[in-house]
C-alpha positions as CSV (number, residue, x, y, z in Angstrom):
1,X,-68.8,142.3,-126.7
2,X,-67.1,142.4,-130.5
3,X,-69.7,143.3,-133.2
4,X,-69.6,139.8,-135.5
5,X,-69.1,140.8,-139.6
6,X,-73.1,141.3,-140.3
7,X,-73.3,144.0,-137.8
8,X,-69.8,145.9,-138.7
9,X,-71.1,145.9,-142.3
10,X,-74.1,147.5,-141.4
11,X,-72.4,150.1,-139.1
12,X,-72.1,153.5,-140.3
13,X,-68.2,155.0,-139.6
14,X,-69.6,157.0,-137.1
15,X,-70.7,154.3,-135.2
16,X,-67.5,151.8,-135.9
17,X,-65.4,155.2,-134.6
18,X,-67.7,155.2,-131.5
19,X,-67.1,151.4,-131.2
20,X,-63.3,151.3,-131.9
21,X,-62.3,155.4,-130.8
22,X,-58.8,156.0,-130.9
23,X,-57.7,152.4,-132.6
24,X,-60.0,152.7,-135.5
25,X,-58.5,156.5,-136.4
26,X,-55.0,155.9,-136.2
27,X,-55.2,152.6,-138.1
28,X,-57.1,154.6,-140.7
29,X,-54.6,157.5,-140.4
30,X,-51.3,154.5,-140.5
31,X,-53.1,153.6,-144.0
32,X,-53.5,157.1,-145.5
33,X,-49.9,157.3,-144.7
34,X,-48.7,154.3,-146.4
35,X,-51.5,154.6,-149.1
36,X,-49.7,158.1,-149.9
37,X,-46.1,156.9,-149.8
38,X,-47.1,154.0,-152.8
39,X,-48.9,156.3,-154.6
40,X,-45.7,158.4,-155.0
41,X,-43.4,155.2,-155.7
42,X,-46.2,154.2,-158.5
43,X,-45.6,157.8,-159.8
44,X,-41.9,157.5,-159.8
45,X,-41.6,153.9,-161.0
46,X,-44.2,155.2,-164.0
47,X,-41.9,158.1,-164.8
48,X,-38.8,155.7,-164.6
49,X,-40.7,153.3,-167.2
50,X,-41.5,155.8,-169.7
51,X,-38.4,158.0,-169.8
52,X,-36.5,154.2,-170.1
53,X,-38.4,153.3,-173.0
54,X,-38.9,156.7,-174.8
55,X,-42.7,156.3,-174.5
56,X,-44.9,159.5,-174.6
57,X,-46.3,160.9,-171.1
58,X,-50.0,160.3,-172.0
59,X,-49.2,156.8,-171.5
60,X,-48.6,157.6,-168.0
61,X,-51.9,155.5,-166.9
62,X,-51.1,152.6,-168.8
63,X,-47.6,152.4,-167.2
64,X,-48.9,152.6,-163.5
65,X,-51.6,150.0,-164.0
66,X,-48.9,147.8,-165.1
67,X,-47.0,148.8,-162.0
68,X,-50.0,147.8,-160.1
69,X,-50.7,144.8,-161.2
70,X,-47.4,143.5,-161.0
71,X,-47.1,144.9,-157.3
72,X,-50.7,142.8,-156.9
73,X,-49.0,139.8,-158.1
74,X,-46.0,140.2,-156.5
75,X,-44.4,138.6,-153.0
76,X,-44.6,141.4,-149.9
77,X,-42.3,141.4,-146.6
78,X,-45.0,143.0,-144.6
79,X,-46.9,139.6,-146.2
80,X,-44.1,137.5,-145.2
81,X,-43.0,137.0,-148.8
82,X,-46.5,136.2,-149.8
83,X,-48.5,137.2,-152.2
84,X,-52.2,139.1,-151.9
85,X,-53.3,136.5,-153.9
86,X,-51.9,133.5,-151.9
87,X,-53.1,135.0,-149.0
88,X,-56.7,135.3,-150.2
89,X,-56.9,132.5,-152.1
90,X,-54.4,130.1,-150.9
91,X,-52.3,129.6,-154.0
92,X,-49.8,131.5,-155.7
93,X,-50.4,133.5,-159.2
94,X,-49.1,132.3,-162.2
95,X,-46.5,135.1,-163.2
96,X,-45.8,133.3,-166.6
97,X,-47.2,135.6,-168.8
98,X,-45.3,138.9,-167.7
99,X,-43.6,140.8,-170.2
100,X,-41.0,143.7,-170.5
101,X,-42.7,147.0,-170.5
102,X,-42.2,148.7,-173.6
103,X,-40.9,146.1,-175.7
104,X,-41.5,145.4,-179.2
105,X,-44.6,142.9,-180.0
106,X,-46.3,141.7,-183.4
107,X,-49.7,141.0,-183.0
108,X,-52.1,138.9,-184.9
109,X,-55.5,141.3,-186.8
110,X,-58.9,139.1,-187.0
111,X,-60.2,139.0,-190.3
112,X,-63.3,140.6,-188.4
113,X,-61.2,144.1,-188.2
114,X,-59.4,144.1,-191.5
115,X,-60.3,144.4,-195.2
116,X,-58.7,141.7,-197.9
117,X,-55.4,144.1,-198.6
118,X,-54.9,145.1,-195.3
119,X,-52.1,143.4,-192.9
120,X,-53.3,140.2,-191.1
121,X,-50.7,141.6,-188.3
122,X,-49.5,144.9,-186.6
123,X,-46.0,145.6,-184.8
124,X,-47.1,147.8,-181.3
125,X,-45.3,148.4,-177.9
126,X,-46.8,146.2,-175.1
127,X,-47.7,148.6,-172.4
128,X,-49.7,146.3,-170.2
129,X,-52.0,143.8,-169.7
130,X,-56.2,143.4,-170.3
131,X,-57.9,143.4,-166.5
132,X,-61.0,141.6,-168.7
133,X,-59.4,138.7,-170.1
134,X,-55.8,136.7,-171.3
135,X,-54.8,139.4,-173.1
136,X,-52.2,142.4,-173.8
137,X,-52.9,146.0,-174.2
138,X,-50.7,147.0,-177.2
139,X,-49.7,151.0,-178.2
140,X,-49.9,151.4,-181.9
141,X,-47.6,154.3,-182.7
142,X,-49.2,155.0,-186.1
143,X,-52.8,155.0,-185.0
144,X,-52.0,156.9,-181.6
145,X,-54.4,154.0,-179.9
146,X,-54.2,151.1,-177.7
147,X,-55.6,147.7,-179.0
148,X,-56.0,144.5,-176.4
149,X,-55.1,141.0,-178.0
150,X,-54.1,137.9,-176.9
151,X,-52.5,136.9,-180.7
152,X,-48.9,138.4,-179.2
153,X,-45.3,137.8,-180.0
154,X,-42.9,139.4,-178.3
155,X,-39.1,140.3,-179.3
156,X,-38.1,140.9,-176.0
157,X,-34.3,140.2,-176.6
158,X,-34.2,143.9,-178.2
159,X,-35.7,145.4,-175.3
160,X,-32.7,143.9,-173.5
161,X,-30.4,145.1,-175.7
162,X,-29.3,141.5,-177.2
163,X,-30.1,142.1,-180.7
């Protein structure tokens, strides 16, 4: 008889290896495999995306949690074209909001963070976006720090090379 969801919860590995034997080991050992082979694409792709854009190595996490994401939101082949989320949820994600890596943005300062004769906006590099809310995570060369806001404008035409 096949354990319902309750009782595999509750089951230690031991037991689900006991349960499942040789099945349950190479599935685990299939995903290790694969799990191994993205990381190192998620490494390259993040090496590719900062050499491209001249961005400094400690940025390096930034860059793959954009990779990440994007993979998240992205259609699969092993999914049949699908999406994790359209699986899970049963629609697809709203990709609207994805920006070039790197590019140039301009970015709007509350009056909350700024004195009366400083800037009411600041020019950054978009390296990725917020996993808390609607907003972009934003490199600010001359503070050496990344600020989230979702006050962005983005001059994506010279990333591309059109201006």
């Amino acid at each position: 008889m096949e354990p319902n969801m309750n009782q595999m919860n509750s089951m230690t590995f031991a037991e689900m290896l006991a349960l499942r034997g040789r099945q349950l080991f190479h599935t685990l050992l299939s995903k290790m495999e694969l799990m191994k082979g993205n990381f190192e694409q998620i490494m390259e792709a993040t090496r590719v995306m900062l050499h491209d854009r001249g961005l400094p190595k400690f940025l390096w996490a930034e860059a793959a949690n954009t990779i990440v994401y994007v993979q998240n939101k992205s259609s699969h082949q092993a999914l049949d074209f699908k999406t994790l989320e359209e699986i899970f949820i049963g629609k697809k994600p709203d990709v609207s909001h994805f920006r070039i890596f790197g590019c140039l943005v301009y970015f709007h300062v509350p009056k909350e963070k700024r004195n009366k004769l400083e800037a009411s906006a600041k020019n950054g590099i978009f390296v990725g976006y917020s996993e808390n809310s609607k907003a972009y995570r934003i490199y600010v060369s001359a503070q050496r720090d990344v600020e989230v806001s979702h006050d962005v404008t983005f001059d994506e035409d010279t990333a591309l090379g059109k201006a």
